[in-house]
N, C-alpha and C positions, 0 to 999 in steps of 0.2 A: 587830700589836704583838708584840715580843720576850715570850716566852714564851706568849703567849695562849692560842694558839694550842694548846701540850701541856696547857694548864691546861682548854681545852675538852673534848678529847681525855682527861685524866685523869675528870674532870667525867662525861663517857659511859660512860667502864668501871664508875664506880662507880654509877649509874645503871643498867646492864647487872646488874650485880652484885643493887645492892636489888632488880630485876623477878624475882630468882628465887624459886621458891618453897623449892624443898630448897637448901641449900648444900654441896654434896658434894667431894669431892677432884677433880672435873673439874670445876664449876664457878668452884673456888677458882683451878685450874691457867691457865680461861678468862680470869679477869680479868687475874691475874700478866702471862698473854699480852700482854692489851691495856695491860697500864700497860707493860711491858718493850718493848713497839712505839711506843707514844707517847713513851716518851724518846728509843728511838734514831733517831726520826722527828726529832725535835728536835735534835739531833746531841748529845747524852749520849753520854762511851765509852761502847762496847760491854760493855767487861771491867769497868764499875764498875754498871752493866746489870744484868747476868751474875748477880756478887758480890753487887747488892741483893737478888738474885729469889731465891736461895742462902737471905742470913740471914733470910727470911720464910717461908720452905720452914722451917727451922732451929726460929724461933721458934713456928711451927704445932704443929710435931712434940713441944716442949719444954712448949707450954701445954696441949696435948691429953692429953699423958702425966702433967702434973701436977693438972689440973684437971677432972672429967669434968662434962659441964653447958655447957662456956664458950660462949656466942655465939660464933659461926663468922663472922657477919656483920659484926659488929662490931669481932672482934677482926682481922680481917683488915683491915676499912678501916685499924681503928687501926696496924696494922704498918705497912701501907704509908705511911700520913701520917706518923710516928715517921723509916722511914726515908728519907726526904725530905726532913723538915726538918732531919734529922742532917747529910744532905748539905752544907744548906749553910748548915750551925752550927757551925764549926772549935772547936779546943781554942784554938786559939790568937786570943788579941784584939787588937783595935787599938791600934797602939804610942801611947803616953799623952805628948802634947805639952807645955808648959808656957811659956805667953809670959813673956818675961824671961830665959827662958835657950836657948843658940843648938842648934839643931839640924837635926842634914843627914839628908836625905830623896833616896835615888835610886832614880833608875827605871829600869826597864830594860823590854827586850819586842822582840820581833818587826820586822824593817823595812815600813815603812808603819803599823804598828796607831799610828799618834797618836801616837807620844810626848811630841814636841815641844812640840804644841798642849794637850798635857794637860798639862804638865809647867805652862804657863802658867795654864791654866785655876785649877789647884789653886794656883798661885800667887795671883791674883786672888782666891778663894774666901777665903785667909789675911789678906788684904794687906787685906780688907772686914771683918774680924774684929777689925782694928787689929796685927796680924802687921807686922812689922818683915820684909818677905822682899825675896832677891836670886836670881836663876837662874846656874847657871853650863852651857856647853855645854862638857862632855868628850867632843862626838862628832867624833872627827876625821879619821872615816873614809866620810861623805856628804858630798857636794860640797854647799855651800848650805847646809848646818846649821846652822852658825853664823848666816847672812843670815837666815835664817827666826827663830831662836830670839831675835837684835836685833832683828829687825822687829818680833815678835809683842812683848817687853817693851817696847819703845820706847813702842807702841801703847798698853798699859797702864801707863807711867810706874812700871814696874819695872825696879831695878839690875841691870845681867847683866856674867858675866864671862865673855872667850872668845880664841882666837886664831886667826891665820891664816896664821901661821909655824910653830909648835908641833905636831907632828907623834903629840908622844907623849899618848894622853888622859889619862894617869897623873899626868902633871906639870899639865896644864890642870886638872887635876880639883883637883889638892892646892894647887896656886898659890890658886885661884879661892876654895877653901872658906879657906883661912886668910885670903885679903884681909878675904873676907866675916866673918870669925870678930873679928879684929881691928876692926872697925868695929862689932862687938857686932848683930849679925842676927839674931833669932829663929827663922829659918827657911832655909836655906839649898838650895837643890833641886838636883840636878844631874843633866842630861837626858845621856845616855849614849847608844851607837850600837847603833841595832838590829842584831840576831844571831839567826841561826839555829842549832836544837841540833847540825845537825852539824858546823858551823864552830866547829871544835876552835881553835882559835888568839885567836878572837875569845871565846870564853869562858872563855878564860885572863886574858883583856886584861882583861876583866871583875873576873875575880876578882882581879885586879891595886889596880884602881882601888876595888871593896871593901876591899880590906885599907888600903888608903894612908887612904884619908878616914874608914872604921870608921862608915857612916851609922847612926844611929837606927832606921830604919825602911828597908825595899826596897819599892817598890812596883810589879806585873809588870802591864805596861798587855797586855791582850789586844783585838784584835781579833773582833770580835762574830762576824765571818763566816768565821771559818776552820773552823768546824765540827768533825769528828773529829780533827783533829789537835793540837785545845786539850789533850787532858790531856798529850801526850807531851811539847809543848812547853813548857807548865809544869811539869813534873817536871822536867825539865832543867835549866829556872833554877833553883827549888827545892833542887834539889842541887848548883849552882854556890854561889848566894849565899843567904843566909838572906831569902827573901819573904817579909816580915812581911803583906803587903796586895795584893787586886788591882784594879785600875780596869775595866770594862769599856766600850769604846769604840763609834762607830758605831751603836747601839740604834736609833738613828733609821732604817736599812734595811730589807733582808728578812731579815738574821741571824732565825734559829730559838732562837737565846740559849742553847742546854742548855750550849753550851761554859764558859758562865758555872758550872754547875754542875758541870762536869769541873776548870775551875781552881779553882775553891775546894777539894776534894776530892785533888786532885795538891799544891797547896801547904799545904795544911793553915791557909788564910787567909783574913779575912773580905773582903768583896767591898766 
């Protein structure tokens, strides 16, 4: 199971940790060890790693010099539990919907991580709530994107808008959201073409198709299994386009999941 696995693993450090009897500055160092190995075991970045192991050294340093007396045992679980669940506790919250009034929701993310299918998914998830929703495909740069994106709403007796002459996704994107906006739609999705960070041109296009339609919310579908390379490549959307939110896909494999905790952490957004 996605994450279990470090949760065992965290589980035994701390375990390791109560079996001692002194708690000394090498025992404290031992545990850090083992929590900072079980994340990057789980494919956690490195540098957010690092950074945690850092502000818990920090805050040792800070309670020991204010406090003399403080359980070491305790206060150290507590740091490490503290910065953990910080991780993946963003400032930032979930963009706030409101049926009755129309709102466009795009996604973006990686080629292969799902988009497509989520893009529907979440459709279907609205559309059960009593959501008024329509899909539109601004990808118009996979072959078959369109076929898959009709298929899958056909399937589900959701409205989609899409072309196969239309070359630019900037004009699919803004044709599709005003039809849909014009027929009063609650929810308007629009599934965009995977991109990679360092295809400069394709996240231009991107921020192209942000500016034109101005979504509510971005939402960065990741891929469960790409491992260390989740935080770089959400930092890059992140700073293309405002990611309000992340989906994570595939759970159901041998994904190790930390990457989940590296995007939330790079976009500053709940999961």
């Amino acid at each position: 199971m996605v994450l279990g696995e470090l949760g065992t693993k965290l589980t035994s450090a701390l375990r390791s940790l109560n079996n001692k009897t002194i708690i000394d500055d090498e025992a404290i160092e031992v545990y850090l060890k083992e929590v900072a190995s079980a994340l990057i075991l789980a494919d956690v970045n490195v540098r957010m790693v690092s950074e945690l192991r850092n502000r818990i050294r920090n805050k040792l340093r800070l309670e020991e010099a204010l406090a003399a007396g403080t359980n070491r045992r305790k206060f150290v679980q507590r740091c490490v539990v503290n910065e953990l669940a910080s991780m993946l506790s963003p400032e930032r919250k979930s963009a706030k919907m409101q049926k009755g009034k129309c709102h466009v929701v795009m996604f973006v993310g990686l080629q292969g991580s799902g988009k497509t299918t989520t893009c529907t998914k979440y459709a279907v998830f609205h559309q059960r709530k009593g959501w008024k929703v329509a899909l539109v495909c601004a990808d118009t740069f996979r072959a078959g994107a369109f076929d898959q994106l009709r298929q899958n709403a056909t399937k589900v007796r959701i409205p989609f808008y899409g072309s196969y002459t239309e070359t630019d996704p900037v004009a699919v994107a803004v044709e599709g959201v005003e039809t849909f906006r014009k027929e009063n739609y609650d929810l308007i999705i629009v599934d965009t073409s995977g991109r990679h960070r360092q295809e400069a041109a394709l996240f231009e296009e991107m921020q192209q198709v942000y500016d034109a339609i101005e979504p509510h919310d971005v939402v960065f579908v990741m891929d469960s299994h790409i491992g260390q390379a989740c935080y770089d490549q959400a930092k890059a959307f992140a700073d293309a386009v405002r990611v309000g939110s992340v989906i994570v896909t595939k759970l159901d494999g041998h994904a190790k999941g930390g990457g989940a905790l590296s995007a939330v952490a790079a976009t500053n957004s709940p999961i």
